[in-house]
C-alpha positions in Angstrom: 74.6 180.2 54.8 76.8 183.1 55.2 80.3 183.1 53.3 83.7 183.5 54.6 83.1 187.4 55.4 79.9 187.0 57.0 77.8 188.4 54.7 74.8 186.4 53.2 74.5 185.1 49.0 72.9 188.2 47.2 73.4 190.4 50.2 75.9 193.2 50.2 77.7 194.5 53.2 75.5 197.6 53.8 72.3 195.0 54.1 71.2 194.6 57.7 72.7 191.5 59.4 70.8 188.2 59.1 71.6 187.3 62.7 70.2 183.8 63.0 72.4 182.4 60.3 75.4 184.5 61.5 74.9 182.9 65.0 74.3 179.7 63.9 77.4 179.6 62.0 79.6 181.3 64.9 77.8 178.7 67.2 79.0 176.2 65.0 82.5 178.1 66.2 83.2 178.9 62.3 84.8 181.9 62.3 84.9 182.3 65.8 88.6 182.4 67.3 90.5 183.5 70.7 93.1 185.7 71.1 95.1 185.9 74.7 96.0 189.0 76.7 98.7 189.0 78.8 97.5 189.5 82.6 101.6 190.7 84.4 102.8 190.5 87.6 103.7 194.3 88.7 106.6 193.0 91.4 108.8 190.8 88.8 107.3 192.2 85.3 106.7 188.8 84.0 103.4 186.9 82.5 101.6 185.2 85.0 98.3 184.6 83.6 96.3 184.9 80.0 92.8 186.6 79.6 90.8 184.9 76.9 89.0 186.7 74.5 86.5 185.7 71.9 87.2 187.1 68.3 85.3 186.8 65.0 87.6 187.0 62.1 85.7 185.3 59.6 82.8 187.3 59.2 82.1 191.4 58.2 81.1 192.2 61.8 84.4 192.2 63.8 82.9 193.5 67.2 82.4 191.1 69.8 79.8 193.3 72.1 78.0 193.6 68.7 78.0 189.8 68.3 77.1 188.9 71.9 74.5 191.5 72.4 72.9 190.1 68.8 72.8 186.6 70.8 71.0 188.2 73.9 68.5 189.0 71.4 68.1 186.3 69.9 67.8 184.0 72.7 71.0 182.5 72.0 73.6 183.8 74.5 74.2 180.3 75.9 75.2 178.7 72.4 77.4 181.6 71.8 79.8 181.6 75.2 79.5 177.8 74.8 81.1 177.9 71.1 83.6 181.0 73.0 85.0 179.2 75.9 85.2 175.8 73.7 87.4 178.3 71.2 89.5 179.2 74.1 90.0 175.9 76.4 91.8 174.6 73.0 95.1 175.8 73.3 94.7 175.2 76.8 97.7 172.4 77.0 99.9 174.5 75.5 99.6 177.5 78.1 103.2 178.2 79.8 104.2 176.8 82.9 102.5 178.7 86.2 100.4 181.0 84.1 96.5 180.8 84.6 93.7 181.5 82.1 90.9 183.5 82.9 87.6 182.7 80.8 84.5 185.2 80.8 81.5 183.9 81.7 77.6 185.9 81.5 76.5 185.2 85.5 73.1 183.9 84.6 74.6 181.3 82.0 76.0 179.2 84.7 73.2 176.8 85.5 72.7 176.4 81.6 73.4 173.2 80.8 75.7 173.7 77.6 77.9 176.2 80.1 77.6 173.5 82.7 79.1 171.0 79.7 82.3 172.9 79.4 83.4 172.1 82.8 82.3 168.9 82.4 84.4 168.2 79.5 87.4 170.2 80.4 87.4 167.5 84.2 90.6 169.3 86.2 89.9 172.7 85.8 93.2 173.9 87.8 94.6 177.0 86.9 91.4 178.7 85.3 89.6 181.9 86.5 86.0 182.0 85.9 85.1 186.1 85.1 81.8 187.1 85.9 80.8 189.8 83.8 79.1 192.3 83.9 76.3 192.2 81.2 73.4 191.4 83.4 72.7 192.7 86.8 72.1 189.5 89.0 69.3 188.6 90.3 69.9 186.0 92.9 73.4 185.3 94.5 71.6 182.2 96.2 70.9 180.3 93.0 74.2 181.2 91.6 76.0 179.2 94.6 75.7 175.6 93.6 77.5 176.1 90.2 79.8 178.1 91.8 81.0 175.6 94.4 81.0 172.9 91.3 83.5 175.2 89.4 85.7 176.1 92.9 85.6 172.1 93.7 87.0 171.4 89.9 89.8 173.5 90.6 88.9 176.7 89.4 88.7 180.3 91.2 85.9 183.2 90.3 86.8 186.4 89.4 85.1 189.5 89.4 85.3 191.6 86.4 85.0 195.4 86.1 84.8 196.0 90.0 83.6 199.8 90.5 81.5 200.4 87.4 78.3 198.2 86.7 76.3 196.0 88.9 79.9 195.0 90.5 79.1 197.0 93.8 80.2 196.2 97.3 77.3 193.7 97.7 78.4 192.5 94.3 81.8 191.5 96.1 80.7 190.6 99.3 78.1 187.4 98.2 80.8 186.0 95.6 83.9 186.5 97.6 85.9 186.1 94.5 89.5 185.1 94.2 90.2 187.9 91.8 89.2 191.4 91.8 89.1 192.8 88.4 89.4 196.7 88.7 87.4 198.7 86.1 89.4 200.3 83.5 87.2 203.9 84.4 89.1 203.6 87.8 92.2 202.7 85.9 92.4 205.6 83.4 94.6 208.7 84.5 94.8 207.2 88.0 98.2 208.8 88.5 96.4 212.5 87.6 93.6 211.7 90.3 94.1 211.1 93.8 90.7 209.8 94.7 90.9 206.7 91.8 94.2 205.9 94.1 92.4 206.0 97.5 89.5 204.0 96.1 92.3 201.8 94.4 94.0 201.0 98.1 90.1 200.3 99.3 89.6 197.4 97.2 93.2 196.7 97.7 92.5 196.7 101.8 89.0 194.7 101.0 91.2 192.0 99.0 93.6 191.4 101.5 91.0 191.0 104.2 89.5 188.2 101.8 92.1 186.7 100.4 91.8 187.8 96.8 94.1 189.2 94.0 93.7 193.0 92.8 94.3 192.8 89.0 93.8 196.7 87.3 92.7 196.0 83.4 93.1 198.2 80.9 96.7 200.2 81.4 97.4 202.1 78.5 100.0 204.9 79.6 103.2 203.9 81.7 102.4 206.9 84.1 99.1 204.6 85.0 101.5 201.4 85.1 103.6 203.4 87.5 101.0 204.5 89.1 99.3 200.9 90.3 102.8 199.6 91.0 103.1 201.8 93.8 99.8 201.4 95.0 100.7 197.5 95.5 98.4 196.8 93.1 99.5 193.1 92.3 98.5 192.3 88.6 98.0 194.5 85.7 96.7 194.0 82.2 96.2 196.3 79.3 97.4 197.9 76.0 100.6 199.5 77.6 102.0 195.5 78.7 100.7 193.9 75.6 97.8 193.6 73.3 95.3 190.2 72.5 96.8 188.1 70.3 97.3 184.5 69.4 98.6 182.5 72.2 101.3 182.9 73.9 102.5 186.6 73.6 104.7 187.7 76.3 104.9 191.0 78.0 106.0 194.5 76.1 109.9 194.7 77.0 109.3 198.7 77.9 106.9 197.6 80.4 108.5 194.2 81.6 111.8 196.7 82.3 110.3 199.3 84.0 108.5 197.4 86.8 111.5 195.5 87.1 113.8 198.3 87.9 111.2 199.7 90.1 112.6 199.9 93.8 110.4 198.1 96.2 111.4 199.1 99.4 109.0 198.4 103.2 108.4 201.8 103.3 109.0 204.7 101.7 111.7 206.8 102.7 113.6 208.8 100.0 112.4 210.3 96.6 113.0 207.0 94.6 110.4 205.3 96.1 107.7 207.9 95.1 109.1 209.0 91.3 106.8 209.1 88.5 107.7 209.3 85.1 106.6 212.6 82.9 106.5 213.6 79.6 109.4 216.0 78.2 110.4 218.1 75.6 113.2 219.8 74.8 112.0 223.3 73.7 109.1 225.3 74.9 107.3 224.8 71.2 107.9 221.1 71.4 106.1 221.3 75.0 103.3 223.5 73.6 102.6 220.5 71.1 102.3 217.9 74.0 99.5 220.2 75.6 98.1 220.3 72.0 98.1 217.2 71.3 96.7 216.1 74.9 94.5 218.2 76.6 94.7 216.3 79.9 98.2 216.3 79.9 98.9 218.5 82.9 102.8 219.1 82.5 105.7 218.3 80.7 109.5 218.5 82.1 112.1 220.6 79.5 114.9 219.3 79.2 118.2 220.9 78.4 121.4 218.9 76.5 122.6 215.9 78.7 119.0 215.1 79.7 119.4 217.7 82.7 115.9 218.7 84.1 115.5 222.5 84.3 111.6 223.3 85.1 107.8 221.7 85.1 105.9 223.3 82.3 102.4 224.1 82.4 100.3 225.0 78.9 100.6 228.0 79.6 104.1 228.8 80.4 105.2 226.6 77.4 102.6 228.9 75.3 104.2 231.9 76.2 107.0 230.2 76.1 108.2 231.5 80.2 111.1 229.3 81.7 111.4 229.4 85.2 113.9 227.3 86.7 112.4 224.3 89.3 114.0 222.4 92.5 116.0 219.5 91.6 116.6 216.6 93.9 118.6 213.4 93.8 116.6 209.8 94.0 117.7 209.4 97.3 117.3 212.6 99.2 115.3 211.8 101.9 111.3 212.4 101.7 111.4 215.0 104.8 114.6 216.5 103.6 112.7 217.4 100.1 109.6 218.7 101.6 111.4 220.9 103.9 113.2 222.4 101.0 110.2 222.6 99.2 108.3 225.1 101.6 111.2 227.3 100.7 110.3 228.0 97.4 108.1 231.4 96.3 104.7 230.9 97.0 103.6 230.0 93.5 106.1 227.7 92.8 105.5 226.0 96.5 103.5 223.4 95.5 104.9 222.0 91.6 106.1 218.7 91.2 110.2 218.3 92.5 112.5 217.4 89.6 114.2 214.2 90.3 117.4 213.2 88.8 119.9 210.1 89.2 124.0 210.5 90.3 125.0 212.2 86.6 122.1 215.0 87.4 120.1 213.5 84.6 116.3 212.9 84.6 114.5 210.1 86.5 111.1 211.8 86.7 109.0 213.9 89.0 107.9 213.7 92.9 104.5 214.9 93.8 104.4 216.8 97.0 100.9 214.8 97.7 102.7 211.5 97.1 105.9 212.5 99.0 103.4 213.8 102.3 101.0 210.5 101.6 104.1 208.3 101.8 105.3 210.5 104.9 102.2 210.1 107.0 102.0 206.2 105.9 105.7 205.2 106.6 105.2 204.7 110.7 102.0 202.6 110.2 104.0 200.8 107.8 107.4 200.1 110.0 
């Protein structure tokens, strides 16, 4: 029997791991736990919905890919998600009012019968998602339809997990029809530095719509990329940036939770609020220099002079040679056209840098993309 940290009588932790009794003790669900991520609305900035996610604090091995890939090859993978959703479906009862709980589930565990148990047990299973990850490519959507239905007729909607990277493909999407569309956090990451993560981003967003089905983007880390889905309509988000797993039930980041509720949700857009981005800033060129240093994908920073007044877009290296050139300021809510036409008027190698936007008291409120400002332009009549 393994102790309390996992590690086996005479063993020490450098040993390889005796797997079979570390399963059989996780299976057992000693030291096996859940911890809850909070999945956020992007339109009113509150908690809508939990993720679950299996943890194992009581042995040496903390990882759970390590743990569930160990069970794969062991022949043991159904024992283990049993013992993890069991874990999970505990605090159930005590989940708040109109949130959901979303449970990950291996795709080719479904007609097991100690999966199939779970359901059973649980009865009403309103307000869960069932995840399909994306472990195993699989094999045959047609044998995958009776459980499915089971699950759908307890109450229960199926969510795709880690749409765009894996075996979750357009086909992928197309046999499950899931309720939920889970965005892959590669399409997620710097998605308000790359325009074609966005249009792929509306895609799915078009494709859900068309369905029926929620667009959730996991894994937001930065509050550019926050900003970044909001816009896009994306309507759920999870991820470091809104709040961390943890025992149940944490609520939402209060930086996050305020910024998408201040954010201005117009039909279409029209002025330079309804396309601002946040930016990082500095108030010296050094400082700036630092940024760049410290991130090498960072691709500007705004300096800032006293009273929080904008005075140009940096680049690395015009905050290494330290060369200040003075860029166009707007307000929030100068028209789009307006601040396009005055931005053809600058020199030609300033023509095409991101505006600087400020609020009423000519302080900072971020920066407008010329690409976002021309998108939003070309979209607003389809969207009138």
């Amino acid at each position: 029997m393994p102790d309390a940290d996992g590690v086996l009588p005479g063993a020490t932790p450098a040993a390889v791991p005796d797997w079979e009794a570390l399963l059989d003790a996780a299976c057992r669900g000693e030291g096996l736990a859940a911890a809850y991520q909070p999945i956020v609305d992007t339109v009113r900035g509150t908690v809508v919905g939990y993720e679950a996610l299996a943890r194992f604090p009581g042995f040496t091995e903390k990882n759970p890919e390590a743990w569930f890939s160990a069970a794969r090859q062991h022949g043991r993978s159904a024992e283990l998600e049993e013992a993890a959703l069991r874990t999970a479906l505990r605090a159930r009862a005590t989940i708040p009012p109109n949130c959901f709980l979303t449970l990950n589930v291996s795709p080719e565990l479904l007609a097991t019968e100690r999966i199939r148990s779970v359901w059973r047990d649980e009865g009403n299973l309103g307000g869960i998602v069932v995840e399909l990850t994306e472990q195993t490519p699989i094999e045959s959507y047609l044998d995958l339809e009776p459980d499915l239905d089971r699950i759908r007729a307890a109450g229960a909607l199926i969510a795709v997990d880690d749409a765009g990277a894996g075996y979750a493909g357009l086909r992928h999407l197309l046999a499950l029809r899931p309720a939920m569309i889970k965005i892959d956090r590669a399409l997620i990451q710097d998605v308000d530095r790359d325009e074609a993560k966005r249009a792929l981003i509306e895609m799915l967003g078009t494709f859900a719509s068309r369905v029926d089905a929620w667009v959730l983007g996991e894994g937001v880390e930065r509050a550019e990329e926050l900003e970044a889905l909001a816009a896009l309509g994306v309507p759920l988000v999870q991820g470091y940036h809104l709040g961390r797993p943890a025992p149940p039930w944490k609520g939402v980041e209060p930086e996050a939770a305020h910024a998408l509720a201040a954010r201005h949700s117009a039909a279409a857009a029209g002025v330079v609020r309804d396309v601002v981005e946040p930016a990082r800033t500095a108030t010296s060129t050094a400082q700036a220099a630092d940024s760049f240093g410290a991130d090498q994908l960072l691709e500007s920073v705004v300096l800032l002079e006293d009273h929080f007044r904008p005075v140009c877009v940096l680049d690395a290296g015009s905050a290494g040679l330290g060369v200040v050139v003075p860029g166009l300021r707007v307000n929030l809510d100068t028209p789009l056209g307006e601040a396009l036409a005055r931005s053809m008027t600058r020199p030609r190698a300033a023509r095409f840098e991101p505006l600087l936007v400020t609020d009423n008291a000519g302080r900072f409120a971020g920066i407008a993309r010329l690409e976002r400002m021309i998108t939003a332009v070309v979209a607003a009549p389809s969207r009138a």
